[in-house]
C-alpha positions in Angstrom: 0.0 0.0 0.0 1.2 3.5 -1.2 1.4 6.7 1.0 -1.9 8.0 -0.4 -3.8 4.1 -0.1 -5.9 6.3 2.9 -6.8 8.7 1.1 -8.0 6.7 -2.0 -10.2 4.9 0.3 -11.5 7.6 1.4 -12.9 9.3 -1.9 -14.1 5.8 -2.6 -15.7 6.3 0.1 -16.9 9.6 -0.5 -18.0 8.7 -3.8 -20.5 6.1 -2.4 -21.8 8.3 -0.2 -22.4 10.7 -3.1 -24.2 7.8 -4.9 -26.4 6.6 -2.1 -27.4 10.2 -1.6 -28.3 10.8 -5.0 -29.9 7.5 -5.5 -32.1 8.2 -2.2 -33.3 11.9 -3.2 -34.3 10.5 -6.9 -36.2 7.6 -6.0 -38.0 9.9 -3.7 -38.8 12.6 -6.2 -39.6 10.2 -8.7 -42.0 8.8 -5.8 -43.7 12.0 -5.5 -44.0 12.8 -8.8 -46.1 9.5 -9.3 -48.4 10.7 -6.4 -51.8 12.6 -6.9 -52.2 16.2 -6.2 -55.4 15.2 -3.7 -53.4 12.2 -2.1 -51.2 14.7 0.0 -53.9 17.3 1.7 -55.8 14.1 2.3 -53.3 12.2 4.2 -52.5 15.8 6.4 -48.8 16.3 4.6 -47.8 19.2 2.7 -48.6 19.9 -0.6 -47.3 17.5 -3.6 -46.0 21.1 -5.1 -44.0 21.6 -1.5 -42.3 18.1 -1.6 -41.3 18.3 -5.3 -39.8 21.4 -4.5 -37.7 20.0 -1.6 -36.8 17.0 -3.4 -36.1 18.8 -6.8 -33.7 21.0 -4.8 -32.4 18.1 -2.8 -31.2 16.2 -6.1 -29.7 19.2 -8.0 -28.1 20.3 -5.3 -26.6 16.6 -4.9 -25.7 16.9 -8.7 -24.3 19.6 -8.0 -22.1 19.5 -4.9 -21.2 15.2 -6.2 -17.6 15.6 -4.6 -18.7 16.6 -1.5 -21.8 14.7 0.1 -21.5 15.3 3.6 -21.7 19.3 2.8 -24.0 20.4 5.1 -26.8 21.3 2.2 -26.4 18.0 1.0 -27.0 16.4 4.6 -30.4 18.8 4.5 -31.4 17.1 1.3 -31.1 13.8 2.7 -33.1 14.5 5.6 -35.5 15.8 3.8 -35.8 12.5 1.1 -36.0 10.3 4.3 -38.9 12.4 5.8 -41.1 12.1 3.0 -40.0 8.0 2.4 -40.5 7.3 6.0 -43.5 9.6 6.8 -45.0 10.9 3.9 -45.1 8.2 1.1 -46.7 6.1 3.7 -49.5 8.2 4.4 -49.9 9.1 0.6 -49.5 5.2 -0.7 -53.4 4.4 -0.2 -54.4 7.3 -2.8 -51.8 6.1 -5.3 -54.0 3.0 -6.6 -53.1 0.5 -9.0 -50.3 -0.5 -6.9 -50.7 -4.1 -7.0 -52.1 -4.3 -10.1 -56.0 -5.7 -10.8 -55.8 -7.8 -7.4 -58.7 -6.2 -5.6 -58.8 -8.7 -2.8 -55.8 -7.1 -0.8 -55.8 -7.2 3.0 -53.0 -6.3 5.6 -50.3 -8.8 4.9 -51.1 -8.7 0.9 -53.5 -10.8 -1.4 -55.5 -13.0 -0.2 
């Protein structure tokens, strides 16, 4: 191992970061964007207009700032995409419809 081995590692590391961040924030705009307009006042979250702004922001500023993912913006955007996969696309999955395709006999634990 070479003098700068560490240092590799870590922008490897970095880099992964980076990926995982921008992976997280996509899926979650892409998320919202499949979401109705109604599903979001009717589930008591912010609008659909106020989370594509977050996440829109969240991503490009991850594009943008790629090198550096633990900038503090960055950390803001993650926070963010976590909010709305953990509490928002919950509330808002039952006023997506269609997610399980034309199986209309769906209970808790899935199809029955």
């Amino acid at each position: 191992m070479g003098p700068n081995a560490f240092g590799d590692f870590q922008s490897w590391i970095l880099v992964l970061l980076g990926v995982g961040a921008l992976g997280l924030k996509g899926f979650a705009f892409v998320d919202a964007l499949r979401v109705p307009q109604q599903a979001f006042p009717a589930a008591g979250k912010w609008s659909k207009t106020i989370w594509l702004c977050i996440l829109g922001v969240a991503t490009l500023v991850e594009i943008a700032l790629f090198p550096s993912p633990l900038f503090f913006v960055n950390l803001l955007g993650v926070v963010g995409a976590a909010v709305y996969l953990v509490d928002v696309r919950p509330a808002v999955r039952q006023y997506r419809g269609g997610r399980r395709g034309s199986n209309t006999h769906d209970g808790p634990y899935g199809p029955w």
